[in-house]
Backbone bond lengths (Angstrom), bond angles and torsions (degrees), N, CA, C in turn:
res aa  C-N    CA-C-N  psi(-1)  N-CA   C-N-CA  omega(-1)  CA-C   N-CA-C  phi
1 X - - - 1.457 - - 1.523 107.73 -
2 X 1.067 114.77 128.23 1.506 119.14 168.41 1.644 103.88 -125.32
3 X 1.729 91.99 150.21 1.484 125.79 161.80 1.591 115.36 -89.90
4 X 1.355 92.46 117.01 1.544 100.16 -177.34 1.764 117.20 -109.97
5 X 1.179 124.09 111.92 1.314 134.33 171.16 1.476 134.90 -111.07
6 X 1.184 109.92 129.31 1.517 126.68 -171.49 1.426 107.82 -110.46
7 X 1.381 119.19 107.68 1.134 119.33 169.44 1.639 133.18 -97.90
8 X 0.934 135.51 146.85 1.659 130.44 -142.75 1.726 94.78 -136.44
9 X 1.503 127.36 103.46 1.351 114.75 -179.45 1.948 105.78 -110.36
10 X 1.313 97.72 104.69 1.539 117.04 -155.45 1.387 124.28 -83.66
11 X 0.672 147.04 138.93 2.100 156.42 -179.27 1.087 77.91 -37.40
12 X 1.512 116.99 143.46 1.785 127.45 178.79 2.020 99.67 -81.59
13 X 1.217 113.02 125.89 1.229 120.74 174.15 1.423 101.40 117.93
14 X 1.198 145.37 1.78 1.559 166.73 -153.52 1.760 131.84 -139.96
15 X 0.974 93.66 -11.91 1.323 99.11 149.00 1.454 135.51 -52.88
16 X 1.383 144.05 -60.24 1.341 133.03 -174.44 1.783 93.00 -96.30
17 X 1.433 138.41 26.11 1.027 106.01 157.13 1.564 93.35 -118.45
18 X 1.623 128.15 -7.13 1.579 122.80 169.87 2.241 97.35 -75.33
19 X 1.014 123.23 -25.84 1.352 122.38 160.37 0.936 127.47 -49.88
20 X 1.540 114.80 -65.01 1.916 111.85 160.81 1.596 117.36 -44.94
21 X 1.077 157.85 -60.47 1.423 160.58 74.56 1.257 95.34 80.04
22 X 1.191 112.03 -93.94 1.323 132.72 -167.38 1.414 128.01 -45.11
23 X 1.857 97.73 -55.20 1.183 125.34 162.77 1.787 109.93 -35.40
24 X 1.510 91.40 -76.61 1.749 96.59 175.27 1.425 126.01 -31.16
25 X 1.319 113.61 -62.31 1.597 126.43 167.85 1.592 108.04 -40.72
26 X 1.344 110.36 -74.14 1.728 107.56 178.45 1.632 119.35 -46.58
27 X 1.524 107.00 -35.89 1.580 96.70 161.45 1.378 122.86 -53.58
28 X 1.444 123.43 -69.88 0.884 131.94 145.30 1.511 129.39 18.94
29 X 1.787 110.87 -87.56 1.088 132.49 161.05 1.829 103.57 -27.06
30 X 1.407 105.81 -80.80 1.223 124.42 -168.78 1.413 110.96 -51.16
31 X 1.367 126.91 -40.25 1.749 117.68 162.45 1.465 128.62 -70.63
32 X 1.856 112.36 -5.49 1.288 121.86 157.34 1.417 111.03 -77.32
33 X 1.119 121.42 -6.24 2.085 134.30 -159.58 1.356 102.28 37.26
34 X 1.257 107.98 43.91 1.845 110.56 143.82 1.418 123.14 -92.27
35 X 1.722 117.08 6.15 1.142 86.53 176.03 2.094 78.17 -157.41
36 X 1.117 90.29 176.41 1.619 110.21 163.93 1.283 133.76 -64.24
37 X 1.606 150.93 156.24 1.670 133.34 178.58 1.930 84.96 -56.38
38 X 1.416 114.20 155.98 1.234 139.13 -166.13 1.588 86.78 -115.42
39 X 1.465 113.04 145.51 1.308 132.25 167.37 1.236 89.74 -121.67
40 X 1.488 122.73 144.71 1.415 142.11 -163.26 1.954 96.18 -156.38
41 X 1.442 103.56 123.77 1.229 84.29 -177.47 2.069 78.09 -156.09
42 X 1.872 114.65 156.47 1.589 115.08 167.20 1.268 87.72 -141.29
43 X 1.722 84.83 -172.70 1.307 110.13 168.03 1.854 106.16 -150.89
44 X 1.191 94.10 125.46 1.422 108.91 -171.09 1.481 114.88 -94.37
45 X 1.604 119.42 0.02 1.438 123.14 -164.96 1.289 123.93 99.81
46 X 1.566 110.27 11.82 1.848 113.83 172.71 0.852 105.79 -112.37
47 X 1.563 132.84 10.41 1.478 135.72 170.63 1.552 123.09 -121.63
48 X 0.936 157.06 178.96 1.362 161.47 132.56 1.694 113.94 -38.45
49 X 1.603 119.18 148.99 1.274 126.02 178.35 1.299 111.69 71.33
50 X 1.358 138.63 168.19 1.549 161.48 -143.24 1.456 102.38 -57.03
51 X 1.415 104.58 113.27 1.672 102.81 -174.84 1.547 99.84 -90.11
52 X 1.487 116.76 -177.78 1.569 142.91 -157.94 1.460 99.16 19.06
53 X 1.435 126.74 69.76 1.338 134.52 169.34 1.566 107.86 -122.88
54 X 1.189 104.96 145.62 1.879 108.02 176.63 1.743 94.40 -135.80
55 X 1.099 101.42 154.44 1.674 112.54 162.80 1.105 105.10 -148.10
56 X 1.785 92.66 165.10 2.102 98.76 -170.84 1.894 79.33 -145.78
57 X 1.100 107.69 119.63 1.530 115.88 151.04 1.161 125.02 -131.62
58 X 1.462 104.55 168.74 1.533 107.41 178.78 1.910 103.68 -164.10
59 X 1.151 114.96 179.71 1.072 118.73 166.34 1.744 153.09 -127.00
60 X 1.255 132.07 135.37 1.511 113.18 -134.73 1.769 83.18 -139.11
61 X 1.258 109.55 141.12 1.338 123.77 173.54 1.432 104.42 -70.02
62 X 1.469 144.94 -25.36 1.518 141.62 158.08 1.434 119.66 -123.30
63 X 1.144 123.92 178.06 1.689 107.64 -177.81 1.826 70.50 -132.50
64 X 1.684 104.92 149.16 1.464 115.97 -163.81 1.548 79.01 -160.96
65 X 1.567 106.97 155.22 1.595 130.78 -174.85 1.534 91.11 -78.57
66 X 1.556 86.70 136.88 1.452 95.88 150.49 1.634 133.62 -82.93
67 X 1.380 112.14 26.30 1.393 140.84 164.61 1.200 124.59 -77.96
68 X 1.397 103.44 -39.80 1.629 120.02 -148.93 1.418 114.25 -68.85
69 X 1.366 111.66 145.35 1.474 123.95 -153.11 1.218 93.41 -70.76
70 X 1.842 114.81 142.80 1.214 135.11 -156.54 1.053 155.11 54.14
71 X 1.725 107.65 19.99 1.216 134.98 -166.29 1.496 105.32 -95.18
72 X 1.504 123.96 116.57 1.367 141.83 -153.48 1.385 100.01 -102.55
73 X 1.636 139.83 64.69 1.543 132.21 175.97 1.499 125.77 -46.82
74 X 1.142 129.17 106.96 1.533 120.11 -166.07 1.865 93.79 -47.85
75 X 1.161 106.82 166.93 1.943 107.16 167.62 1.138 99.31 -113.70
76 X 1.643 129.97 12.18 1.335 110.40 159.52 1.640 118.76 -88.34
77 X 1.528 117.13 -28.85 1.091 119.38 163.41 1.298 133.37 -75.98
78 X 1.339 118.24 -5.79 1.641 137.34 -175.44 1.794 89.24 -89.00
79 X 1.732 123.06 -50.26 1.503 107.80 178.24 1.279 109.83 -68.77
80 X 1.507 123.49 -40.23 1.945 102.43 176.19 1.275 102.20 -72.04
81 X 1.777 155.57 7.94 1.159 133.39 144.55 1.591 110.32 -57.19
82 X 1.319 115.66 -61.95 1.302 116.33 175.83 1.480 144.32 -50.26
83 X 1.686 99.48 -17.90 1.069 113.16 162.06 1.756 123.65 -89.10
84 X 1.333 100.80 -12.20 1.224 112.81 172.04 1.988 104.27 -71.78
85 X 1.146 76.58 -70.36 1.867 71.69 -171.28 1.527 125.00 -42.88
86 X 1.232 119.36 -25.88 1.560 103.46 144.19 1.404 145.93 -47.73
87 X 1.597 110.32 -28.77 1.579 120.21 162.02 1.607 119.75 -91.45
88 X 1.353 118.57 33.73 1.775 87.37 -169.30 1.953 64.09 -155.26
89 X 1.778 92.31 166.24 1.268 113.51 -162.76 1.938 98.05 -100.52
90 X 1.257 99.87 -37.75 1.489 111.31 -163.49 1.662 104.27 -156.24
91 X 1.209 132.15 152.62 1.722 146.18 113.93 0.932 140.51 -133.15
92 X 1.166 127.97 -174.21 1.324 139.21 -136.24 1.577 105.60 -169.37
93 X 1.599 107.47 150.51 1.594 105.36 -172.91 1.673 82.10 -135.52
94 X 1.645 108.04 129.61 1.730 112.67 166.98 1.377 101.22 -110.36
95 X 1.410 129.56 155.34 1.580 139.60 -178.32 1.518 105.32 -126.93
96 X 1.392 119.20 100.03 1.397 116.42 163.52 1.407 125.34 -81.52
97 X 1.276 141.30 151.89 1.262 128.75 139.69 1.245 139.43 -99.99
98 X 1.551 99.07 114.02 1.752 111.77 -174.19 1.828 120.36 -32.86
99 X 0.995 113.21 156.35 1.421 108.08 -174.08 1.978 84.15 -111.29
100 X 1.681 103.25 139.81 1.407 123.16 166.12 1.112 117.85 -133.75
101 X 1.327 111.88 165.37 1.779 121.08 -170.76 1.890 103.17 -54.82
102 X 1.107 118.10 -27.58 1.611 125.34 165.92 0.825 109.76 -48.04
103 X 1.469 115.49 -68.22 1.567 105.78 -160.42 2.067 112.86 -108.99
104 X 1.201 88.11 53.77 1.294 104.19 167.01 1.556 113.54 -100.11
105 X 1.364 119.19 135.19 1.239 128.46 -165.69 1.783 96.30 -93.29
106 X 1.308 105.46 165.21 1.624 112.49 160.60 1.314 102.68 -86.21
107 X 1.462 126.15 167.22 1.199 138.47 -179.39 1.717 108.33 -110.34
């Protein structure tokens, strides 16, 4: 199982409306069942740690290209991608892998 995160580093003042955005798209995603419920969470500068940042994760039993043959992109979420990339400076996608009762070691 992996945790998959997309991080979004946004035009300062753009954060909770590149959040709504995002949010939508990952719904989206997730009522096509390409993806998992989406956690969407920023910080706009009323909190502690890295301001005009947004992230959207979720989690997927494989990580697979978004290339891959037969993959049907809604075009409603491909235009809020596009509308996204006008507000954000840079992102980035990190891939963790979850820890499970499997792959727990003995001590």
């Amino acid at each position: 199982m992996y945790l998959i995160r997309r991080v979004y580093e946004v035009k300062p003042g753009l954060a909770r409306k590149v959040a709504t955005l995002v949010q939508r798209q990952g719904d989206i995603y997730t009522a096509a069942g390409q993806r998992s419920k989406v956690l969407v969470y920023f910080n706009s500068g009323t909190v502690p740690g890295h301001n005009n940042r947004v992230y959207m994760e979720w989690t997927d039993e494989t990580i697979e290209s978004p290339m891959r043959e037969g993959l049907d992109l809604p075009k409603e979420a491909l235009q809020i991608g596009a509308n996204v990339r006008e507000l954000i400076e840079d992102q980035y996608i990190e891939f963790f892998e979850m820890m499970i009762p499997a792959k727990m070691q003995e001590e």
